[in-house]
LOLUM-320441 format. One record per residue (C-alpha): residue number from 1; x, y, z. Coordinates in Angstrom, 2 decimals. Last residue first. Layout:
N
> n;px;py;pz
> NUM;X;Y;Z
...
***
This chain:
254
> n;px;py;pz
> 254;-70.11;21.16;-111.07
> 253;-70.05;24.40;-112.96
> 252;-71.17;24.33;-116.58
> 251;-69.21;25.34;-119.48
> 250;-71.74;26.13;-122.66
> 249;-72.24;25.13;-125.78
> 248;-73.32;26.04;-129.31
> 247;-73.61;23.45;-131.08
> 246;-70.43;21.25;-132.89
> 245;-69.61;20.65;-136.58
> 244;-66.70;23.32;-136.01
> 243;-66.50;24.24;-132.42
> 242;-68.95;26.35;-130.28
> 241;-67.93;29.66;-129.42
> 240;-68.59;29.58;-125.60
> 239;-71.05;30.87;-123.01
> 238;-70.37;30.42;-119.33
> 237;-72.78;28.80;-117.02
> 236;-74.10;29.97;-113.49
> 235;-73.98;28.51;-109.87
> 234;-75.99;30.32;-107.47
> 233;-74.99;32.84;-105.36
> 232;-71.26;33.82;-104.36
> 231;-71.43;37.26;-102.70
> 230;-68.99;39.55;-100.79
> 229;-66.23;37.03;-102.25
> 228;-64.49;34.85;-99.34
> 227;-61.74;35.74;-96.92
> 226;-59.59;32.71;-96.43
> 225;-57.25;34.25;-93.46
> 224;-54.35;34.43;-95.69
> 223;-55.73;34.35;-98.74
> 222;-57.36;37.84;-97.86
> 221;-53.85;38.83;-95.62
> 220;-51.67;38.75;-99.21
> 219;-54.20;40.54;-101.24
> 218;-54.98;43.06;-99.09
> 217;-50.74;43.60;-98.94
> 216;-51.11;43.50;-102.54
> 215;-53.91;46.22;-102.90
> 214;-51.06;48.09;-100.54
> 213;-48.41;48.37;-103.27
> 212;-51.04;48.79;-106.20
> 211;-51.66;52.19;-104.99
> 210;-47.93;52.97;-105.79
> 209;-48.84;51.58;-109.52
> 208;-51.89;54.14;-109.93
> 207;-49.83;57.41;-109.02
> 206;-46.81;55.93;-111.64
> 205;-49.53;55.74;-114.00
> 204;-50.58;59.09;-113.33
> 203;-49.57;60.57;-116.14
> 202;-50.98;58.81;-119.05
> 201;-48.98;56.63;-121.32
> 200;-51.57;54.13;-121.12
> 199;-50.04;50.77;-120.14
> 198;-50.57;47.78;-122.70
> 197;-52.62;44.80;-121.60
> 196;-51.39;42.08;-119.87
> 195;-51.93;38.22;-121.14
> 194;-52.32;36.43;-117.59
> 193;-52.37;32.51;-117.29
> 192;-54.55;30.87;-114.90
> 191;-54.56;27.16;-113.92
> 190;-57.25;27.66;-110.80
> 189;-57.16;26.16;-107.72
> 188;-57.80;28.96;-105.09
> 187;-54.43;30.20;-103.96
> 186;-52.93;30.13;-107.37
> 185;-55.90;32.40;-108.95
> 184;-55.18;34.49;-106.02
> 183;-51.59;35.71;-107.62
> 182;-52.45;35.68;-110.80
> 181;-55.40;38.10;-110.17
> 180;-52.30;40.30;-108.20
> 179;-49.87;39.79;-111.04
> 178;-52.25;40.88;-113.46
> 177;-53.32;44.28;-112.13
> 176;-49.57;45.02;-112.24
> 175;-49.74;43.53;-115.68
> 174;-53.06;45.55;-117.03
> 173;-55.75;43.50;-117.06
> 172;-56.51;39.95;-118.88
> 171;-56.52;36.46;-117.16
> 170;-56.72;33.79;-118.92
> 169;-58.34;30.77;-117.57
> 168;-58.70;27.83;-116.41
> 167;-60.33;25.86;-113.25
> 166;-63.81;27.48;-114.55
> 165;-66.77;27.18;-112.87
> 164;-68.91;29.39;-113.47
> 163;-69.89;30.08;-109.75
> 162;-67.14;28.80;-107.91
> 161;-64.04;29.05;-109.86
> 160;-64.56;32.17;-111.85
> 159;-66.40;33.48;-108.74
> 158;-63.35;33.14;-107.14
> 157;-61.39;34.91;-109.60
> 156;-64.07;38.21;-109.47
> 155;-64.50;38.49;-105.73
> 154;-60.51;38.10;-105.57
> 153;-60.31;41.52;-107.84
> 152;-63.07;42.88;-106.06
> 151;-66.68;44.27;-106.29
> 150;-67.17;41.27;-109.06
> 149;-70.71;40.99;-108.88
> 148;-72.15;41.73;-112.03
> 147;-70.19;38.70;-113.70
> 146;-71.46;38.63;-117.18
> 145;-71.03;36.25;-119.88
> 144;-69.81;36.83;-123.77
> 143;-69.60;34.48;-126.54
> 142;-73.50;34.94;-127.53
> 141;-72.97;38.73;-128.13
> 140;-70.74;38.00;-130.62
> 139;-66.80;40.13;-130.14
> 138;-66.93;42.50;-133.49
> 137;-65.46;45.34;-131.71
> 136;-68.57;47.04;-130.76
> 135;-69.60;43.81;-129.35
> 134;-66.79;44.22;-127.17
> 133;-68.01;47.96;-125.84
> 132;-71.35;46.63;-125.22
> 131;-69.86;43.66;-122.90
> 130;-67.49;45.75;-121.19
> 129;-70.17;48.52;-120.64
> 128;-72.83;45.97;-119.13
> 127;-70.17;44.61;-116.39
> 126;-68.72;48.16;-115.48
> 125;-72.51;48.99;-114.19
> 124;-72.89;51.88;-112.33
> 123;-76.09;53.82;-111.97
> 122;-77.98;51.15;-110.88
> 121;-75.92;50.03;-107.43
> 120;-73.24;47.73;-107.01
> 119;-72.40;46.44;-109.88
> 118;-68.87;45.82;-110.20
> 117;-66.68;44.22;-112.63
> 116;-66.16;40.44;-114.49
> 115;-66.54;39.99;-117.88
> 114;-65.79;36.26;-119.05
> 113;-65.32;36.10;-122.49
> 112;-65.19;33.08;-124.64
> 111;-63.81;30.79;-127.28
> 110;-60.15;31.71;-126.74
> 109;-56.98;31.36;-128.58
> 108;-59.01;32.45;-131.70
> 107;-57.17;35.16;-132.60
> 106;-60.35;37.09;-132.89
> 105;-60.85;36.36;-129.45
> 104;-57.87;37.73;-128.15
> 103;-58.08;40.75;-129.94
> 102;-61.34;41.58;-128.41
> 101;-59.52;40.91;-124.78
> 100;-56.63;43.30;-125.84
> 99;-59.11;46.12;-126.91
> 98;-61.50;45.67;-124.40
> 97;-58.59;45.57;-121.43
> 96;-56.89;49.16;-123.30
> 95;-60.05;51.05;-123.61
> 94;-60.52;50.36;-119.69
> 93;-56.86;51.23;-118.60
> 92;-57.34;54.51;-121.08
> 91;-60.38;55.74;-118.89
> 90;-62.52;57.71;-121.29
> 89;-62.14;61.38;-119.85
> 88;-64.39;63.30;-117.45
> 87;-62.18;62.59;-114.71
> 86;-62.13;58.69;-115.17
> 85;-64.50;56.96;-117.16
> 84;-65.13;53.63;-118.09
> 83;-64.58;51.87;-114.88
> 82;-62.45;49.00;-114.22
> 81;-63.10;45.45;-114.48
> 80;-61.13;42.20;-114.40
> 79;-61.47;40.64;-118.26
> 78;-61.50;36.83;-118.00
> 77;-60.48;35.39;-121.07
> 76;-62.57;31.24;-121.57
> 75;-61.45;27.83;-123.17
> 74;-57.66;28.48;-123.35
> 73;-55.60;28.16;-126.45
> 72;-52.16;29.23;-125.84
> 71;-51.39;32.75;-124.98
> 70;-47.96;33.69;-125.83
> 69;-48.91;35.15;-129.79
> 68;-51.58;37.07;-127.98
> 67;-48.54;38.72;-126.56
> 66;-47.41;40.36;-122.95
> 65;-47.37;37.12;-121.61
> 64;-47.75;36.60;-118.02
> 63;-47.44;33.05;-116.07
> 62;-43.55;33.23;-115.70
> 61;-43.68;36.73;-113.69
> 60;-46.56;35.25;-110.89
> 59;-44.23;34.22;-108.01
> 58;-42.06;36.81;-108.71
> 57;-44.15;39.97;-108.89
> 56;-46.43;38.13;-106.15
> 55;-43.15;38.54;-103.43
> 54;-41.88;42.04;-104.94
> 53;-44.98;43.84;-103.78
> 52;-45.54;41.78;-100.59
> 51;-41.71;42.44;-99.88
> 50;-42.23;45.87;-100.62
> 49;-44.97;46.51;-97.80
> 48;-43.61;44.55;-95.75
> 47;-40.18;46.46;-95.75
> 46;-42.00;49.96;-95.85
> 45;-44.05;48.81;-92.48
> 44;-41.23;47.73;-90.94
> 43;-39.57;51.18;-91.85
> 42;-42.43;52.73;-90.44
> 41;-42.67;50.97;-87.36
> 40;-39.13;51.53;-86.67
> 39;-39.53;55.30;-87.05
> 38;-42.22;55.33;-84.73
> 37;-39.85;53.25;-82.23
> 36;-37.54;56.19;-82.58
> 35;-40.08;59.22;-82.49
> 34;-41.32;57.94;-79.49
> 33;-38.36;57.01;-78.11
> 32;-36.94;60.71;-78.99
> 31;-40.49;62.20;-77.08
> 30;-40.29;60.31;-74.05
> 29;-36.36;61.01;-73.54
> 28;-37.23;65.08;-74.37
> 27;-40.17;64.75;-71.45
> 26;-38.02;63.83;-69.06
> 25;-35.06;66.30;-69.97
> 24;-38.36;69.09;-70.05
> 23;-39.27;67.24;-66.25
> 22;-35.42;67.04;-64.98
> 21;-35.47;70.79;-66.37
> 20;-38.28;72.32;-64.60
> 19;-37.16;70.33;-61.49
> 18;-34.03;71.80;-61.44
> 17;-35.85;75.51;-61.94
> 16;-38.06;75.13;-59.12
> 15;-34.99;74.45;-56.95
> 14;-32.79;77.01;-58.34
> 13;-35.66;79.28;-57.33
> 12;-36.27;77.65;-54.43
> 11;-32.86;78.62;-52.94
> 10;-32.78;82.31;-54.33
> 9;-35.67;82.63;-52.09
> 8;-34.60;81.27;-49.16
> 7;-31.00;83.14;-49.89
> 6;-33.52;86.79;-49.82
> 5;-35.57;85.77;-46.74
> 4;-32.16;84.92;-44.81
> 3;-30.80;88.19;-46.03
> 2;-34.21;89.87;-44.31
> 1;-33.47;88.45;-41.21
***
């Protein structure tokens, strides 16, 4: 009696402990196609990713110069926004735009500044400082318009289309920055060119350039599915250098 006890026991033991294991082998097969079909999704997601990147660095590459000398004569520069200050510091990206799009101007391949950047509450205002900071460098006051509602970079081209209505322009940002305005400029009917200003040598360049990656992807899906500006409003004009024996005009939108 009791060695029947004792092999009953030893019985569902083993028996306990072949379930145990069909469940841990169970569980091991859920977790390794987890991991695997994760792992897919991340590599598609990589792929994408990169082929977005690569996809508006090609279609856009003949369209930026990297030279006033490049730029032919265009009516109005559109300068995509950024803000002035970054960690305490003046924001190199920034100094760099102003620069270029002051240059630009005094060239004379250009006969007047769009500024485009956000505005969305009182205590930021990348629209006032670009305009300030181009007087500073000789740019006149009565070449220069504001966009205070350029949140994005395709709130800021298709305002350029639809509310000053421009169906050219150049473009100026740094060329990663570039591509992307480039990029939407195509989508929505305007003859853009870009003129990219210089990189600063700062070190987290490489840091902003990976965050490019998935402002392209944005970019990509926005035209995709149409996505308008956060706000349009009502059509405004753009100031311009008038010509020799000319008045002062100014481009207005149909």
């Amino acid at each position: 009696m009791k060695s029947s006890v004792v092999e009953t026991s030893a019985e569902h033991i083993q028996l306990l402990a072949a379930m145990g294991h069909d469940k841990w082998q169970c569980w091991r097969r859920t977790i390794w196609l987890f991991a695997k079909y994760l792992f897919m999704v991340l590599l598609l997601t990589i792929a994408l990713a990169l082929s977005a990147d690569f996809f508006i660095s090609f279609q856009t590459q003949s369209q930026v110069m990297t030279q006033i000398e490049q730029v032919p004569p265009t009516p109005v520069a559109l300068v995509l926004g950024t803000t002035r200050w970054h960690e305490g510091r003046p924001n190199q990206y920034y100094r760099a735009r102003i620069e270029t799009a002051a240059a630009l101007y005094h060239s004379g391949r250009v006969r007047g500044i769009l500024v485009s950047g956000d505005n969305a509450s009182i205590y930021y205002n990348e629209p006032r400082f670009m305009r300030k900071d181009l007087i500073a460098l000789g740019v006149p006051d009565t070449v220069i318009t504001s966009d205070y509602a350029g949140f994005r970079t395709l709130d800021s081209i298709v305002r350029a289309k639809k509310v000053f209505g421009l169906d050219e322009i150049v473009v100026i940002s740094q060329r990663f920055h570039v591509e992307r305005a480039l990029f939407i400029a195509q989508h929505v009917g305007i003859r853009a060119i870009g003129l990219a200003a210089p990189n600063p040598t700062a070190p987290g360049l490489m840091k902003t350039r990976v965050r490019e990656v998935p402002a392209r992807i944005i970019a990509v899906f926005d035209i995709m599915i149409d996505r308008p500006p956060r706000f349009l409003g009502a059509a405004e004009s753009v100031k311009l250098r008038s010509l020799p024996d000319e008045s002062p005009i100014s481009i207005l939108p149909p």
